[in-house]
C-alpha positions as CSV (number, residue, x, y, z in Angstrom):
1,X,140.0,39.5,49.8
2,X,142.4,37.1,50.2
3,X,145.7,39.1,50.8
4,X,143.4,40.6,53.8
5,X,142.6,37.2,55.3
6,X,145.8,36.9,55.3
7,X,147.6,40.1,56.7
8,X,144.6,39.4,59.2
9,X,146.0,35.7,59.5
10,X,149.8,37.2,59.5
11,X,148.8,39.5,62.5
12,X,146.9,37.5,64.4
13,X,149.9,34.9,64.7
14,X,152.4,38.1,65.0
15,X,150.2,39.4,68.5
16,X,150.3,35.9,69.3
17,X,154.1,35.5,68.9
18,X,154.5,39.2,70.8
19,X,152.3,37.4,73.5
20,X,154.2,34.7,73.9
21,X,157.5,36.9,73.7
22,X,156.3,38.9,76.6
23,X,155.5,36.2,78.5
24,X,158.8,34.7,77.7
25,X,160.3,37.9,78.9
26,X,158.3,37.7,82.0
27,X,159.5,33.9,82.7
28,X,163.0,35.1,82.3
29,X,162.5,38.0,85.0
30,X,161.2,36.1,87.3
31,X,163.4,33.4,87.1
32,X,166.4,35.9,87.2
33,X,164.4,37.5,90.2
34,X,164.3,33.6,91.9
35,X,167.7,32.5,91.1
36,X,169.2,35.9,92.8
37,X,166.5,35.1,95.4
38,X,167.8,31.7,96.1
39,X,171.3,32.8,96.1
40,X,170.6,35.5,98.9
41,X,169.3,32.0,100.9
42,X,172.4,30.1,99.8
43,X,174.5,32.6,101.2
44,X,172.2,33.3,104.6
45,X,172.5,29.5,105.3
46,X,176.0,29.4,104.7
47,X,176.3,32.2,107.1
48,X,174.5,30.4,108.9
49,X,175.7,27.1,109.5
50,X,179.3,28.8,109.9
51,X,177.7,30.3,112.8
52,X,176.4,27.0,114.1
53,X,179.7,25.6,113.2
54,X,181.9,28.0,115.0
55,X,179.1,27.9,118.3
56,X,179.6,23.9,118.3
57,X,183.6,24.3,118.3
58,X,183.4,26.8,121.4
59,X,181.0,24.7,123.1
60,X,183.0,21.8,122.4
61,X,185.4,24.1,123.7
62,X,184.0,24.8,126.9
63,X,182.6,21.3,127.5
64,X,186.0,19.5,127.2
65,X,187.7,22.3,129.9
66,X,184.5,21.9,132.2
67,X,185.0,18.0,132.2
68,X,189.0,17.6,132.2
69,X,188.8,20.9,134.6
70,X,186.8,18.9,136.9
71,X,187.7,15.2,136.7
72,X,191.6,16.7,136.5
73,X,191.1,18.1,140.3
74,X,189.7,15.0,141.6
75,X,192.0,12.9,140.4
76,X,195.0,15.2,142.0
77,X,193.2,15.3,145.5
78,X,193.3,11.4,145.8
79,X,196.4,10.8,144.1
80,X,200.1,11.7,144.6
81,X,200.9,11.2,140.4
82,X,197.7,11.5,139.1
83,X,196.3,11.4,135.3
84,X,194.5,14.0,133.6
85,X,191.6,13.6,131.8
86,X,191.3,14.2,128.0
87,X,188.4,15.6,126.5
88,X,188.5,14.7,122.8
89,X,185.3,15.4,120.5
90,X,185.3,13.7,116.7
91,X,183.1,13.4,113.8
92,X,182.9,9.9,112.9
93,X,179.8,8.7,110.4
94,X,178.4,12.5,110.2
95,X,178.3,12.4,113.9
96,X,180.0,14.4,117.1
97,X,181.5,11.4,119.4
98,X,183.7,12.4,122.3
99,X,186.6,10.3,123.6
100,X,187.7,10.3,126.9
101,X,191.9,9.4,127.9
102,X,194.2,9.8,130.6
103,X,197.3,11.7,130.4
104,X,199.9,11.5,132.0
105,X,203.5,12.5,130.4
106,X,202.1,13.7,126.9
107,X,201.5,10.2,127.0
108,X,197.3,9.1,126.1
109,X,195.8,6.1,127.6
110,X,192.9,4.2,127.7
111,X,191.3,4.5,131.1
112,X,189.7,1.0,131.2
113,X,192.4,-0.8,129.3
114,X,195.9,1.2,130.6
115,X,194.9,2.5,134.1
116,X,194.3,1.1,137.4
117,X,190.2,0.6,138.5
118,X,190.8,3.4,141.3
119,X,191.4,6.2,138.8
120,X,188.5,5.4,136.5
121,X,186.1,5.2,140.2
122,X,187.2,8.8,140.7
123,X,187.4,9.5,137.3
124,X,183.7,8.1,137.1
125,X,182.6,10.1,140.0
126,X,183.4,13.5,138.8
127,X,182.3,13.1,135.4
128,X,178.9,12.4,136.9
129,X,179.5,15.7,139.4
130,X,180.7,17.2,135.6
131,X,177.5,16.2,134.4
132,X,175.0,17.1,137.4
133,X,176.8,21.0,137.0
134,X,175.9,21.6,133.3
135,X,171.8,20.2,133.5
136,X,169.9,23.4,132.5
137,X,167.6,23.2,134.6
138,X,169.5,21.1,136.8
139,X,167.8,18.5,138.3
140,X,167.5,17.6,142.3
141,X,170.2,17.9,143.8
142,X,170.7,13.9,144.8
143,X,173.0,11.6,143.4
144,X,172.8,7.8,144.1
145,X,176.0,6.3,143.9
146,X,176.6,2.4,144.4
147,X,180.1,1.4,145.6
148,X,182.0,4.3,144.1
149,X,185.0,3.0,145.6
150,X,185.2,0.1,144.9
151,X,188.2,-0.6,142.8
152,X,190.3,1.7,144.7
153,X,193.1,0.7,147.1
154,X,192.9,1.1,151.2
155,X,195.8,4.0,151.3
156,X,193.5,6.4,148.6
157,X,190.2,5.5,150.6
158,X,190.8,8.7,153.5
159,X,191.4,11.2,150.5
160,X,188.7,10.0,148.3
161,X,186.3,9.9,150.9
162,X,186.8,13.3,152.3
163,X,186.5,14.8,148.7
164,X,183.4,13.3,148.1
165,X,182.2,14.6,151.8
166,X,184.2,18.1,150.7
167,X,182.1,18.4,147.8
168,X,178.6,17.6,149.0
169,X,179.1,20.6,151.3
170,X,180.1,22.9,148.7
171,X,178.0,22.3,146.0
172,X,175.0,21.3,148.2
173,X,175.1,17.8,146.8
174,X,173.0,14.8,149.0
175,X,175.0,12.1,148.0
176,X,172.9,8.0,148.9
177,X,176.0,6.0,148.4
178,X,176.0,1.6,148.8
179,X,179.3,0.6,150.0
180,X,180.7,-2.1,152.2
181,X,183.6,0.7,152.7
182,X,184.0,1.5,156.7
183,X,186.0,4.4,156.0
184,X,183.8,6.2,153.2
185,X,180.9,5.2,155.3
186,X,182.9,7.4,158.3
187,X,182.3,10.6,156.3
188,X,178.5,10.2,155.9
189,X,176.3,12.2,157.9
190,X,173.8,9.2,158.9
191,X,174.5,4.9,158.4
192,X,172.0,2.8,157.8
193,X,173.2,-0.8,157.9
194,X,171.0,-3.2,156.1
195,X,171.1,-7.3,156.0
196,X,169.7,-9.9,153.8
197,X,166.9,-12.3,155.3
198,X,165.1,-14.7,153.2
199,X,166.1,-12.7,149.7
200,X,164.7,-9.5,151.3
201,X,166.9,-6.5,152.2
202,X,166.4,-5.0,155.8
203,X,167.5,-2.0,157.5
204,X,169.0,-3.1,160.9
């Protein structure tokens, strides 16, 4: 009687033990099953953000010819020797920064700190036209402008002025510009003078 309680006992625990084996076997698969599983996703998103990857460098790409393209023609249709602009985009603290330098040579400069206050106006004034072009969906097609001239000299005024005239025409641009420049303000289609009386601006 007590050799059967215990062959009962020794297969009791053995169907246990094969229980637990299959279940074992069963963890196994499906962990085999997951790890391939996750290494399929590994591989996807590493497809993946190679994809992104390459996307960002040809929009990079496209962005810096756009903007140097742009800012690069206006500054030769006001000036005789004129810079071109350099697009440059960086990663810096996990982030895409772009940096922005004349050229003129091979030779990189700063365009607050190396060039004169004329070239960064037009400079300024096409990257906003750069800017205005690329919106998707663009917005209205109005660009206020305060004294966009006002760091160049008198002999670049004519040229400046009919580009900006030149491209409001072309691109369908209405351009509300502040100056105190008589030869800009030549160019618009309507003047409207204004004067200060008692800290409030008038039209006259």
């Amino acid at each position: 009687m007590t050799n059967d309680l215990q062959i009962k006992t020794l297969r009791s625990q053995l169907e246990q033990q094969k229980g637990q084996q299959l279940q074992i076997e069963k963890t196994i698969t499906e962990t085999n099953r997951a790890v391939k599983e996750k290494k399929r996703e590994l591989q996807r998103h590493e497809k993946a953000r190679e994809i992104i990857r390459e996307v960002g460098i040809k929009t990079q790409q496209q962005l810096s010819f756009h903007i140097s393209d742009i800012t690069s023609l206006a500054l030769e249709a006001v000036f005789v020797n004129p810079y071109k602009l350099i697009v440059d985009f960086v990663q810096r603290r996990n982030k895409t920064e772009c940096d922005l330098y004349f050229d003129r040579g091979g030779y990189r400069f700063d365009p607050l700190g190396a060039s004169g206050g004329g070239a960064v106006d037009i400079a300024s004034f096409a990257l906003r036209i750069a800017s205005w072009s690329m919106q998707r969906p663009k917005s209205r097609n109005v660009i206020i402008l305060d004294e966009p001239l006002r760091f160049l000299s008198a002999n670049h005024q004519e040229q400046a002025s009919q580009m900006i005239k030149e491209i409001s025409e072309k691109l369908g641009i209405q351009f509300i510009i502040i100056t105190h420049e008589p030869i800009l303000a030549s160019y618009a289609d309507k003047v409207f003078e204004t004067k200060i009386r008692k800290g409030i601006t008038e039209v006259i």
